[in-house]
N, C-alpha and C positions, 0 to 999 in steps of 0.2 A: 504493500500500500504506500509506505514512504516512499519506493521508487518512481510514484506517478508523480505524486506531489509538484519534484521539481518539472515536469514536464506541464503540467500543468497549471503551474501557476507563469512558468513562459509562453504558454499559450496565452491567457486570459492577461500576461502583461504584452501582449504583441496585439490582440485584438484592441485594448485599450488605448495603448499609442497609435493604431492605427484612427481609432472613431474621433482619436481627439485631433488629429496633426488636422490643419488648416488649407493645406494644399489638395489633398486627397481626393474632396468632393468633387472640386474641380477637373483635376485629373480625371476622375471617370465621371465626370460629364464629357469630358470634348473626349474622350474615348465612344462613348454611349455615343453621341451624336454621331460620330465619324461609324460605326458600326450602321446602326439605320440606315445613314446616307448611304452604304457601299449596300447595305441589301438590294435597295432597287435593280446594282447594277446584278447582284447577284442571281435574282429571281427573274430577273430579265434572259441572263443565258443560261439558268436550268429550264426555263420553259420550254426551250428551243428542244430539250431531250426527254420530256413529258408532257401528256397533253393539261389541258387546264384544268381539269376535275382532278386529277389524278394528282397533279400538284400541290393541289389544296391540301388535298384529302391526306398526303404522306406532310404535309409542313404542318398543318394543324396536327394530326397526330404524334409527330415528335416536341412538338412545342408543348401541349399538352398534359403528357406523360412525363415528361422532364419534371414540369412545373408542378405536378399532383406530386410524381417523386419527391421533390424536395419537400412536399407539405407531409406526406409520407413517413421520409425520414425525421422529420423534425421530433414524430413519435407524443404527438399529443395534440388538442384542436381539432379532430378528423370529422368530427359530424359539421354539414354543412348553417353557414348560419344565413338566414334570411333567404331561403331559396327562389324566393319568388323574385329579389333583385340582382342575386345571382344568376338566375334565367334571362332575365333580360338584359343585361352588362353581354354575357356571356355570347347572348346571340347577334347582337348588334355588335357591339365593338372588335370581336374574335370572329362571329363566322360571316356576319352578311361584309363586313369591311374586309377580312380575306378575301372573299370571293370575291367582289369588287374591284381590290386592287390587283387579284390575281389575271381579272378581265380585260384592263385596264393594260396591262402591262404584255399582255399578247400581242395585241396590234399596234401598242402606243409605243413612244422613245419614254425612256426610264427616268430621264431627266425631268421632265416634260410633266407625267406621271407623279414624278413626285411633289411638284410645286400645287398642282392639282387639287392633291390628297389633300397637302396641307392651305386650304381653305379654310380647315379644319377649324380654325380657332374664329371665325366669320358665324359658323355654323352655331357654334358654342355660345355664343354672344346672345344670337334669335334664340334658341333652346333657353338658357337660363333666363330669359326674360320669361317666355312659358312655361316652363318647368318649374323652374326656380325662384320668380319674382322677383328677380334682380333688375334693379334700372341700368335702363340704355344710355348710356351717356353720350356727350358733345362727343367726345373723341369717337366713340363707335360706329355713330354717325357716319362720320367722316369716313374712317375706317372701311367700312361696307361699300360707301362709292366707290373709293379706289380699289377696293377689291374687285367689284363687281366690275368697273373699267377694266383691270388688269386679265378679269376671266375671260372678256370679250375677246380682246386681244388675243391670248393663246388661244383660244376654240375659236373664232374667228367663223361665227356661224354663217356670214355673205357668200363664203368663199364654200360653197355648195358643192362638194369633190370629193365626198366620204371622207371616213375616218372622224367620225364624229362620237362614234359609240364608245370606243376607248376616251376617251375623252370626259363622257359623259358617266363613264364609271366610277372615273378616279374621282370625280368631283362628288358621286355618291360614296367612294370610300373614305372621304372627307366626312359626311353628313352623318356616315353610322357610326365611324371614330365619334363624333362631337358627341352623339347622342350618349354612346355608352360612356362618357368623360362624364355628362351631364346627369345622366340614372346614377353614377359612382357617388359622386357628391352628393346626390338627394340621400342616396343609402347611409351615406353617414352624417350626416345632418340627423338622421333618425336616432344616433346612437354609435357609439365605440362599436369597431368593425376591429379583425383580426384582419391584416390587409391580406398576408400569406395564404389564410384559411379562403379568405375569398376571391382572390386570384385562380388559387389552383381550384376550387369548385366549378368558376364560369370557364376557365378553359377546358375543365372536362365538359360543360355542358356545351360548348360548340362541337364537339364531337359529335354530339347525337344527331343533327342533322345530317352530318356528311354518310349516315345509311340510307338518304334519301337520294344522296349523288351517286353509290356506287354502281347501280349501272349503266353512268355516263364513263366511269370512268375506265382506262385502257392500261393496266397495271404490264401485262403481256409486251404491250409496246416500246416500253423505256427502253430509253436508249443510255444504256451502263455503264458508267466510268469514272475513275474516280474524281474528276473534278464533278461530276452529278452528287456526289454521295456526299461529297467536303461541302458542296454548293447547298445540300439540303439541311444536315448537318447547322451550318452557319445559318439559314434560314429561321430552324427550327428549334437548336440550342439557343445558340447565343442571343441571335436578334429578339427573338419573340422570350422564351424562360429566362434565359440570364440576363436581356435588359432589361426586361418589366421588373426582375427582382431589386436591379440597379436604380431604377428609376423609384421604385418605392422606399430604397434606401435613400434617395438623395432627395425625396419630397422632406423627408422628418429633416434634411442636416443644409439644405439652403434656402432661401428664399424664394417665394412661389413667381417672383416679378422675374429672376434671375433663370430660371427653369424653364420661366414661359418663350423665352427667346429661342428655346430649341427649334421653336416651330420656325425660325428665321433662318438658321442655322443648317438646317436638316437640308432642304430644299437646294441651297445655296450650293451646298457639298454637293449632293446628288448629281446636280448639272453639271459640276466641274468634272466630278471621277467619270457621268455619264461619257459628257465628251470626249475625254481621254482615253478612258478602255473602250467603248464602244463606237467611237466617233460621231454622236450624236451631237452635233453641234446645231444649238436655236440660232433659230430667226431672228431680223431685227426686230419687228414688232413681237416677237414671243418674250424676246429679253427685256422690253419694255412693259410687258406685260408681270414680268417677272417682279421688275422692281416696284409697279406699282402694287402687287398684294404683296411684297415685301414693304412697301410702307404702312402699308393698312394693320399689316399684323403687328407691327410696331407701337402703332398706333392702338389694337387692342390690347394689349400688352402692359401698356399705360392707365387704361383707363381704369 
């Protein structure tokens, strides 16, 4: 028994200077960000080796099971709390926004796609005003113009030449992200939530629809290799279980005005590695479009 001791107590003094050091959050923020950002590009060339259902169905499932894992081993908390706001986080925010962005990213450029998405915080704005009875402020206002200028711009709906649909996904995987952000908050407005317990609950329950996908999906088909497997892998661990775990650690240790600029951030990345690995390079009017919901979100951010 003495001999754990010392291991033990350098365990719990390493954990300690870790939670306390001042650098660290930061550190895995612009790691977290930089993570997200590169998924686009990464979901973008595993599609290319599975079909879209089928994508889903294997990235939700490892994201999933990771994240129940870890609620798992944690070895206590297992019965579900609030199941009724865990179902709907769970379906909105995890499976209709997978599939969405998963749609989105078939026919759309990843860059492109992701600035889309992150409309997200525009969405959030309308919602909490109905949901949540939060006022609309001067700056929101604003905020939503130039959003809404800046959507025009990238969808560019005059310009009648398909490729609309993609387009119009990402900007619903924006709408189910905001909603399940929005249900999140109402849930705990209600009362102390275990964030871990409820995490891993609503990502089991986007599972359960994807028995309604499987006979869309083409499991037979994949095209297998290890950059497919690293590429899911990355999807499905890290991006999806290990940031959300990331990101609920870093809600308790920075600033919510500080956090919120990811949504500036994320996008901004996306386009650049887009361009680079994939050579997706925007348009002039799309990068203009770009910066105008880059102001906006600025702008709600503020408010």
């Amino acid at each position: 028994m003495s001999t754990l001791n010392p291991a033990r107590r350098l365990a719990a003094n390493l954990s300690a200077n870790l939670a306390a050091s001042r650098w660290l959050p930061y550190a895995l923020f612009a790691g977290l960000v930089t993570m997200w950002a590169y998924n686009y590009v990464v979901m973008k060339v595993t599609l290319q080796a599975a079909t879209p259902i089928t994508h889903l169905i294997i990235r939700t499932a490892i994201g999933s099971v990771t994240l129940f894992g870890v609620l798992l081993a944690r070895g206590h908390g297992i019965r579900p709390q609030r199941l009724r706001d865990v179902c709907q986080v769970g379906l909105s925010s995890n499976f209709l926004y997978g599939l969405a962005v998963t749609l989105a990213l078939v026919a759309g450029a990843a860059g492109r796609t992701s600035v889309l998405v992150f409309t997200m915080p525009f969405w959030v704005a309308l919602l909490s005003r109905w949901l949540l009875a939060e006022p609309f402020s001067r700056n929101a206002r604003w905020a939503m113009a130039a959003g809404f200028a800046g959507l025009m711009l990238i969808v560019a709906p005059w310009q009648l030449h398909g490729g609309m649909l993609p387009m119009l996904c990402a900007v619903l995987a924006g709408l189910f992200w905001a909603l399940g952000s929005v249900l999140s908050k109402r849930a705990t407005q209600r009362g102390q939530l275990d964030s871990l317990n409820f995490s891993g609950w609503q990502a089991l329950v986007a599972l359960l629809p994807m028995l309604l996908l499987l006979p869309f999906a083409d499991f037979s088909g994949i095209h297998w290799s290890p950059a497919f497997v690293l590429g899911m892998v990355y999807s499905g661990v890290f991006s999806s279980a290990v940031g959300w775990l990331a990101w609920l650690w870093l809600l308790r240790r920075l600033p919510a005005s500080t956090l919120s600029f990811n949504s500036l951030v994320i996008p901004v990345l996306a386009v650049g590695m887009a361009a680079y690995s994939l050579g997706e390079w925007p348009r002039q009017d799309e990068l203009l479009g770009m910066l105008l919901i880059g102001a906006g979100i600025v702008l709600i951010a503020r408010r």
